[in-house]
C-alpha positions as CSV (number, residue, x, y, z in Angstrom):
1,X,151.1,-49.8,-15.5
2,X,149.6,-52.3,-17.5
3,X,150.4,-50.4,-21.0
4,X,153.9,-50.9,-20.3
5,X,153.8,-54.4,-19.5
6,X,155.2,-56.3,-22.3
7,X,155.5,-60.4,-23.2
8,X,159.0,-59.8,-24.0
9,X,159.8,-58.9,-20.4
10,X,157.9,-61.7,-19.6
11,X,159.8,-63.8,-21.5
12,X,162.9,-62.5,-19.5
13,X,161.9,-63.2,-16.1
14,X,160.8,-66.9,-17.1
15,X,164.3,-67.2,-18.8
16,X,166.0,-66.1,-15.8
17,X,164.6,-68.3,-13.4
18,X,164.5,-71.4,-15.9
19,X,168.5,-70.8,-16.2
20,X,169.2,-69.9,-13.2
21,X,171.1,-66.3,-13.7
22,X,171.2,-63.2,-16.0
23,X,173.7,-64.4,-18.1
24,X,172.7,-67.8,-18.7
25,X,169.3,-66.4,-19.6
26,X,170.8,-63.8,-22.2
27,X,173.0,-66.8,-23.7
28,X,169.1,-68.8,-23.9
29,X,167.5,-65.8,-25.6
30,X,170.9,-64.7,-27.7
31,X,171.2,-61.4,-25.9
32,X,173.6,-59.6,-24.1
33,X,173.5,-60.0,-20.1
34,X,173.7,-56.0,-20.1
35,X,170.0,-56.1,-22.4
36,X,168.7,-58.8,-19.8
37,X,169.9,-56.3,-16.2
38,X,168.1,-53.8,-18.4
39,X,165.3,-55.5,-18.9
40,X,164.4,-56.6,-15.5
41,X,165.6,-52.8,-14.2
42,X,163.2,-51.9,-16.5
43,X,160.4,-53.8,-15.4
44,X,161.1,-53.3,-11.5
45,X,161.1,-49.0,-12.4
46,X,157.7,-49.7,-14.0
47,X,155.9,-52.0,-11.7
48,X,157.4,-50.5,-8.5
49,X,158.3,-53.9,-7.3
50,X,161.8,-55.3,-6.2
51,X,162.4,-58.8,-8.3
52,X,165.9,-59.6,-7.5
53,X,168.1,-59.0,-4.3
54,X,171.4,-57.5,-6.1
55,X,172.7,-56.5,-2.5
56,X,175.2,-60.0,-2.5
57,X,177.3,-61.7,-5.1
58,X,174.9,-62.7,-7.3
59,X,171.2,-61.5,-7.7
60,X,168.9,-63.8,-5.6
61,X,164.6,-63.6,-6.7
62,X,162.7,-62.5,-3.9
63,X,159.3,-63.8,-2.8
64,X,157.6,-60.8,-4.8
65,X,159.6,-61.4,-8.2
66,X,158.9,-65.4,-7.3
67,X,155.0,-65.1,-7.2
68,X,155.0,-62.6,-10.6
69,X,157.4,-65.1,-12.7
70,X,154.8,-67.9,-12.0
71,X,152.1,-65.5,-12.9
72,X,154.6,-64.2,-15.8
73,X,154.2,-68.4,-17.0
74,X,150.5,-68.2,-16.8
75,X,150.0,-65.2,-19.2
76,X,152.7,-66.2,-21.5
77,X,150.8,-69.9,-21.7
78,X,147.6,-68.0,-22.6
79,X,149.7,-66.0,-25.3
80,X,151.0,-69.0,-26.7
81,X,147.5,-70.4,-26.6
82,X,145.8,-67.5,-28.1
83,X,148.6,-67.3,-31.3
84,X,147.6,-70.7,-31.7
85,X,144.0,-70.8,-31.7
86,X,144.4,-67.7,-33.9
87,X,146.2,-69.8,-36.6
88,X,143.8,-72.6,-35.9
89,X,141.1,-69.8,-37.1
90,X,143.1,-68.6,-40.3
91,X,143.1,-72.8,-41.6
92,X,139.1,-73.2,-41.1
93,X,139.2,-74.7,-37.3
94,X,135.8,-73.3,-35.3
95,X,136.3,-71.1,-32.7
96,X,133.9,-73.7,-30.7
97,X,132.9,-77.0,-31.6
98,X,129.5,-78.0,-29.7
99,X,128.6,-81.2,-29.6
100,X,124.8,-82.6,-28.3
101,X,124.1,-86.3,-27.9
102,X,120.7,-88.4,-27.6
103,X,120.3,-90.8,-24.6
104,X,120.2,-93.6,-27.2
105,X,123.3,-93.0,-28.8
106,X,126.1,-94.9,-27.6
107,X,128.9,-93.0,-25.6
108,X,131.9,-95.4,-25.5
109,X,133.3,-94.5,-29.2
110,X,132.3,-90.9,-28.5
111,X,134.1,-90.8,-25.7
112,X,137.3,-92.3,-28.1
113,X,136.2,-89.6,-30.6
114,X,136.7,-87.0,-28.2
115,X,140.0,-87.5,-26.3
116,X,141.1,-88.3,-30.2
117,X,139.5,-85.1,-31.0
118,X,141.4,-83.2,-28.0
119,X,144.9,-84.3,-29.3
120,X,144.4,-83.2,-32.7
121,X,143.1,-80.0,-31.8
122,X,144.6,-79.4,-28.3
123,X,143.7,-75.8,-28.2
124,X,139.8,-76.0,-29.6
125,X,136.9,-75.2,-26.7
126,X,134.0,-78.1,-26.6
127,X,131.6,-78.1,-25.1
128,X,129.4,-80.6,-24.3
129,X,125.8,-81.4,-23.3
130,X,123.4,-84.9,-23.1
131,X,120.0,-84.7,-23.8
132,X,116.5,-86.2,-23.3
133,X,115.4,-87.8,-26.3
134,X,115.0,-85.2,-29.3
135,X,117.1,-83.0,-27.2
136,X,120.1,-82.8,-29.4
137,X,118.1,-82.5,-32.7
138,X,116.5,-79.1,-30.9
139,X,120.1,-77.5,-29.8
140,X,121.1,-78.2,-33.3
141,X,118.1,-76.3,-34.7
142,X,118.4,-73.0,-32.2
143,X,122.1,-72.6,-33.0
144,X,123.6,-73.8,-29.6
145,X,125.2,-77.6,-31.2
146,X,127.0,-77.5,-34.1
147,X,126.6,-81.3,-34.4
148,X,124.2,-83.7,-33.0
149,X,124.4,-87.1,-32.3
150,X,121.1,-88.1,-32.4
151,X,117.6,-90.6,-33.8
152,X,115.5,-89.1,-36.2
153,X,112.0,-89.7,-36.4
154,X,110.3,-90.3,-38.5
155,X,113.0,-89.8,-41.0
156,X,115.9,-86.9,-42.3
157,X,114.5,-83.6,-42.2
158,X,115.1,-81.3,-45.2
159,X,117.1,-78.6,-42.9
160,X,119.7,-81.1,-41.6
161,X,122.6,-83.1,-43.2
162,X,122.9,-87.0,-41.5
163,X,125.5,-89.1,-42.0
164,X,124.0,-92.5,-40.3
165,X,126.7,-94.0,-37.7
166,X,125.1,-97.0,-36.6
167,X,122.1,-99.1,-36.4
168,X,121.0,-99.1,-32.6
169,X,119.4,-102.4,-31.9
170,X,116.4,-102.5,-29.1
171,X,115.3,-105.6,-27.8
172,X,111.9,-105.8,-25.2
173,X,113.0,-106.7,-21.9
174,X,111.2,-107.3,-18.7
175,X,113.1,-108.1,-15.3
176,X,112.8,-111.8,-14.1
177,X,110.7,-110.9,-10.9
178,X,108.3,-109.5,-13.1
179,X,104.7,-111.1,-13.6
180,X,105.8,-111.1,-16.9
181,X,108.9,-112.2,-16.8
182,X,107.4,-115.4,-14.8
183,X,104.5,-116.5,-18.0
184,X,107.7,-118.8,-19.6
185,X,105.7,-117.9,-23.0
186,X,105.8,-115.1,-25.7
187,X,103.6,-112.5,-24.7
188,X,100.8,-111.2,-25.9
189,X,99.4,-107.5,-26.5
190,X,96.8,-108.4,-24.0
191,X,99.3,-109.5,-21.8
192,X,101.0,-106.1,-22.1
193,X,98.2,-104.1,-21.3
194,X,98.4,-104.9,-18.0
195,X,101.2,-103.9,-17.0
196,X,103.5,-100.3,-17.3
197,X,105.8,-100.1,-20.1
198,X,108.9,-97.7,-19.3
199,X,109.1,-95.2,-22.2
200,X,112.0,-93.0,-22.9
201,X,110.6,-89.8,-24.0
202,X,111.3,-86.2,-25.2
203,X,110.0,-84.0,-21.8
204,X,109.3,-81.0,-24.3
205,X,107.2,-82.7,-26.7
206,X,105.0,-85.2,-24.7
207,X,102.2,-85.8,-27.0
208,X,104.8,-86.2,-30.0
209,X,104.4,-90.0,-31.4
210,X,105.8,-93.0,-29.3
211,X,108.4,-95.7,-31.1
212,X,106.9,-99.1,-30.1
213,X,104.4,-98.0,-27.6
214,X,101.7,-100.5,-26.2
215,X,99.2,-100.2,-24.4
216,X,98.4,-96.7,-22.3
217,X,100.5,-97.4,-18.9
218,X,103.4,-95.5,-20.1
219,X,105.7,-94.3,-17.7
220,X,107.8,-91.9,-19.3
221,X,111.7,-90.7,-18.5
222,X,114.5,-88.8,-20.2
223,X,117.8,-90.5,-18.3
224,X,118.5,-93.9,-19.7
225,X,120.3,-94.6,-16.8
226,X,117.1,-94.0,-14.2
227,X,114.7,-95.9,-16.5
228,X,117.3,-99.1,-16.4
229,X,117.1,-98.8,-12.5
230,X,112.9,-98.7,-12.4
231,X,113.5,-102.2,-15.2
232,X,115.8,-103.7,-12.7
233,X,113.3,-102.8,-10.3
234,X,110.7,-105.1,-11.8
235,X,108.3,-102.0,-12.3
236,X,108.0,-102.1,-15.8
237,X,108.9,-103.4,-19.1
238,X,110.8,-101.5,-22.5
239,X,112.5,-102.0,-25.3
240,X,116.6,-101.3,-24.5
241,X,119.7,-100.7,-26.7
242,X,121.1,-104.5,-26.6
243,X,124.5,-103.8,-25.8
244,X,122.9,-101.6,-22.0
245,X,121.2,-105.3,-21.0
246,X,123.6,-107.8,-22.3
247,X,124.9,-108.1,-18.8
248,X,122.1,-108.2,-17.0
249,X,120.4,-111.0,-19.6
250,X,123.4,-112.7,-18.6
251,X,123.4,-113.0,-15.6
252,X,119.5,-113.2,-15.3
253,X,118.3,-110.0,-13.5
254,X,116.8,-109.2,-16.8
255,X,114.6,-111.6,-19.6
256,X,114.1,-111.0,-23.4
257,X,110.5,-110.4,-23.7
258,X,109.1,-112.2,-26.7
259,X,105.8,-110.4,-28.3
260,X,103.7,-111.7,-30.4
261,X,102.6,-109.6,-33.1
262,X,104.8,-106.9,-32.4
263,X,104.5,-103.7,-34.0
264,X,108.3,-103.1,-33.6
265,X,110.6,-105.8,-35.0
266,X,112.4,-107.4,-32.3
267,X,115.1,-106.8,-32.3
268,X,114.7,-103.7,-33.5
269,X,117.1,-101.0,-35.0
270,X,116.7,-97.6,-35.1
271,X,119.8,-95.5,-37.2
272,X,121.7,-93.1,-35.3
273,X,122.7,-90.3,-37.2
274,X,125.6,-87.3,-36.9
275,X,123.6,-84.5,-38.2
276,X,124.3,-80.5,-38.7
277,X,122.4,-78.2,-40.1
278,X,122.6,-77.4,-44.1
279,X,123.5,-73.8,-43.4
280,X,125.7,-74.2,-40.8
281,X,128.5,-76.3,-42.6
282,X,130.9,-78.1,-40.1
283,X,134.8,-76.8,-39.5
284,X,137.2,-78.4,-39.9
285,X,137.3,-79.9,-36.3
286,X,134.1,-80.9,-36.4
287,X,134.5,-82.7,-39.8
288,X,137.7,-84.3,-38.2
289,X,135.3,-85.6,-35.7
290,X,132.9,-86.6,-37.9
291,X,135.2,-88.5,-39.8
292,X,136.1,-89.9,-37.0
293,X,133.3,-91.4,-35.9
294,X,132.2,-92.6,-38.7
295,X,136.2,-94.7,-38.7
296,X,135.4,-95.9,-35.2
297,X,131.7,-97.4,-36.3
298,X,132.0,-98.0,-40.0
């Protein structure tokens, strides 16, 4: 049955019930209404399914021929959507753009990137995926990202291409019913010993080197988002992106934390980079993208 189902009939049915008769449909598709009766006869012989009533004036859809022209409009949609991704293909467009993304890299111009991205290239599958920190450099490595937005420490390795997007700047912060947050002085490392310092690590490497780690009561998390509620908390103290505390500095839940003799300048930056791998060039959607990106933060 399914052989002899074609896109064409398809195409007929939709015309029909978008112009309201066999005629008008024939004038639509520049054919004669006799091609269009045949058509549909056709199609009813085939599929052993009634379509139209022809028993009054005019033929009238039934309920069967009104369910299979709205499933006719789904598969004629994916038709239009495969011929479209095909010539995608044919001008260098990926089959699949993946993208993976560090918890430190900032997600409201990514967000902008990608609804950008979705117009452009309305028919292009992405996917999508967040990652504890080092996360995204890792996908990109086994072949599951195509692009990473992600830190790399301790600098670019020889296997990837990075294009740096931005400077990420950290500052210490401590929450204002903290002991610390109560001294009303810079802090020292003694000071910090003391106390927990909320670290933002990668859960597959744990005993890979810490950025601005003091002291050994490291409390260690891969969600931004759940090591901001245990700051808020008063449980510990870190070093955040600026722009995640700005609110919270203002409106005091949250307190700069001045070191002395810090090991990390505060504030500190670390480079966030859009990196692929140097023998897995990008397509030309994700170029677009990365082109884009670098518009939004340049």
């Amino acid at each position: 049955m399914i052989g002899s189902l074609t896109l064409d009939q398809l195409r007929v049915l939709v015309a029909i019930a978008d112009e309201g008769s066999f005629s008008a449909a024939g004038r639509k598709l520049d054919r004669a209404q006799s091609a269009i009766s045949q058509t549909v006869a056709t199609l009813e012989g085939v599929q052993g399914v009634l379509l139209f009533d022809r028993s009054g004036h005019r033929p009238l859809v039934t309920d069967a021929g009104r369910s299979l022209i709205s499933q006719a409009r789904v598969v004629l949609a994916g038709a239009a959507k495969f011929e479209d991704m095909a010539a995608g293909m044919r001008d260098g467009v990926e089959p699949e753009l993946a993208v993976a993304i560090d918890p430190l890299a900032p997600t409201a111009p990514f967000i902008d990137s990608l609804r950008a991205l979705r117009d452009k290239f309305p028919n292009l599958p992405v996917s999508f995926s967040t990652e504890g920190l080092g996360g995204a450099e890792r996908r990109l490595r086994r072949g599951e990202a195509a692009l990473a937005l992600c830190i790399l420490l301790p600098g670019v390795p020889d296997d990837l291409l990075a294009v740096p997007l931005l400077a990420e700047t950290l500052i210490s912060v401590v929450s204002s019913t903290h002991p610390l947050g109560k001294l009303g002085r810079p802090v020292t490392r003694e000071d910090l010993y003391e106390h927990v310092q909320l670290v933002l690590s990668d859960p597959f490497a744990p005993g890979a080197p810490g950025y601005g780690i003091i002291g050994v009561k490291a409390w260690r998390f891969v969600e931004l988002g759940r090591r901001l509620d245990f700051l808020l908390a008063g449980l510990g103290w870190c070093r955040m992106p600026e722009h995640l505390v700005r609110p919270f500095l203002t409106s005091g839940q949250l307190q700069h934390l001045v070191i002395q003799d810090d090991p990390v300048p505060d504030p500190g930056a670390l480079t966030i980079y859009a990196a692929h791998r140097r023998d897995r060039p990008l397509g030309r959607a994700g170029t677009w993208l990365l082109d884009d990106l670098q518009a939004r933060l340049g």
